[in-house]
C-alpha positions in Angstrom: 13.6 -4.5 2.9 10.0 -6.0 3.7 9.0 -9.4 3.3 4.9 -8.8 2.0 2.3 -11.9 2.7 -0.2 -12.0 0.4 -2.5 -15.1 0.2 -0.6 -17.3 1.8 2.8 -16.7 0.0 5.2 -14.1 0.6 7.7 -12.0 -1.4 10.3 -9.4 -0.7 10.5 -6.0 -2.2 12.0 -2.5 -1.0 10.8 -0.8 1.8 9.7 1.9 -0.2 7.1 -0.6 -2.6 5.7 -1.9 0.8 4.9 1.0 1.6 3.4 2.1 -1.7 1.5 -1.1 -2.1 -0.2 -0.6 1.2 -1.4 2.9 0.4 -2.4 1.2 -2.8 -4.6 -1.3 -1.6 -6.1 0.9 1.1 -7.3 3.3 -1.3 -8.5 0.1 -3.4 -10.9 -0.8 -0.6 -12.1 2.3 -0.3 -13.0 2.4 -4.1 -13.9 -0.9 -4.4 -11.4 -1.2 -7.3 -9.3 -4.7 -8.3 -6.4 -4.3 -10.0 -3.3 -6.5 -11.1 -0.2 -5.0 -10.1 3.0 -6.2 -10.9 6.3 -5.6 -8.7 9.9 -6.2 -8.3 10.8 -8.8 -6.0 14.1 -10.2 -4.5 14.9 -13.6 -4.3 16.4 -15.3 -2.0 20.3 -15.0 -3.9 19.2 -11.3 -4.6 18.3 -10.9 -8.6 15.3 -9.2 -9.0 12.3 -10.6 -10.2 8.9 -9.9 -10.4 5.6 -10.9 -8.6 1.8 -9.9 -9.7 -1.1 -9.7 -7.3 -4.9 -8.8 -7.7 -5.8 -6.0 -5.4 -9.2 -5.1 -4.4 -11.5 -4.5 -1.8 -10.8 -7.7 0.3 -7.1 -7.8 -0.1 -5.5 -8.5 3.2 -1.5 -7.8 3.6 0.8 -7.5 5.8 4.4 -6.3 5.8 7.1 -7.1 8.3 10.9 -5.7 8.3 13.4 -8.1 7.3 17.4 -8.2 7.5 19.3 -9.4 4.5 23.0 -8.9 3.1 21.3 -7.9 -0.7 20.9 -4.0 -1.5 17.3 -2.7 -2.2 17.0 -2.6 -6.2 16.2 0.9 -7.6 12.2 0.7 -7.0 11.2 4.4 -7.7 8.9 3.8 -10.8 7.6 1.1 -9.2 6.9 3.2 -6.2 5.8 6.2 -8.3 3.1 3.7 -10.3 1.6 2.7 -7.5 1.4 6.2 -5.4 -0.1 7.9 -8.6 -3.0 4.9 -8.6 -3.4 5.3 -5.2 -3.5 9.0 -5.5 -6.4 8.8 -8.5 -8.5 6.2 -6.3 -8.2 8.3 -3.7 -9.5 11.3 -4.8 -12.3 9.6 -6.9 -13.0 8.5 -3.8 -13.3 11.6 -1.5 -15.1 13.1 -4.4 -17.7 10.0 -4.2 -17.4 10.0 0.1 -17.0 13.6 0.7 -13.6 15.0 2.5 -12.2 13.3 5.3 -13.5 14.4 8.9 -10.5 15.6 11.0 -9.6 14.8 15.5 -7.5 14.3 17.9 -8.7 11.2 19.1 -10.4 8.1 17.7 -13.2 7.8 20.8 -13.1 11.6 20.4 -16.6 13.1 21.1 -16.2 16.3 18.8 -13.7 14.8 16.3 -13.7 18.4 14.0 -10.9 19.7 16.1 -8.1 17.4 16.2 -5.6 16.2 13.3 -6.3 12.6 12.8 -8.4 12.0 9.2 -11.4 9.6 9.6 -12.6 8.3 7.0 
C-alpha cells in the first residue's frame, strides 16, 4: 500500500489508487482543472474509509511505499474513475497543446528521435 501526503496530512490507499491519483492530478495541471475526488482509505486498524481532496493545477503529492499487516481493499472502480478523468483531461489537453514531442534524452539536441514524451 501507499501512504499519500496531501496538504499536510496523509492517508493510505492501494497501490493501485496512488498510482491513479498521480496520473490524475498530472493531467489536472496540465488542464488547469480542480476537481474533488473522493477515495478509499485505510485506517490505521484496517476498515476502509474514505478521504476527499481538491485537485488542481497546484496540487502537490507525494506517495511513499508502506508495510502493513491489512490487505489492499478492492480499489478497481476507484482506480478506473480516476484513469478515465485522467484520460479525458488528457486528451482535451493534447488537443488544446498539440501531441506530445518524442526523445531519447531530456538535454537531447534533436529530441524527435528518441522514446521519451515531452510535453
Amino acid at each position: 500500500m501507499k501512504r499519500v501526503s496531501y496538504g499536510g496530512e496523509s492517508f493510505i490507499t492501494s497501490d493501485d489508487v496512488a498510482a491513479a491519483l498521480l496520473d490524475f492530478a498530472a493531467s489536472a495541471a496540465m488542464s488547469s482543472v480542480g476537481e474533488v475526488v473522493t477515495l478509499p482509505s485505510v485506517l490505521a486498524d484496517g476498515r476502509v474509509d474514505s478521504v476527499s481532496l481538491v485537485i488542481g493545477p497546484s496540487s502537490e503529492l507525494m506517495t511513499t511505499p508502506i508495510e502493513t499487516v491489512h490487505a489492499e481493499p478492492d480499489t478497481r472502480e476507484a482506480v478506473a474513475a480516476l484513469r478515465a478523468r485522467a484520460s479525458e483531461l488528457g486528451a482535451s489537453n493534447a488537443h488544446a497543446h498539440g501531441s506530445a514531442i518524442v526523445g531519447t534524452h531530456l538535454d537531447s539536441s534533436d529530441p524527435a528521435t528518441g522514446d521519451i514524451e515531452l510535453y
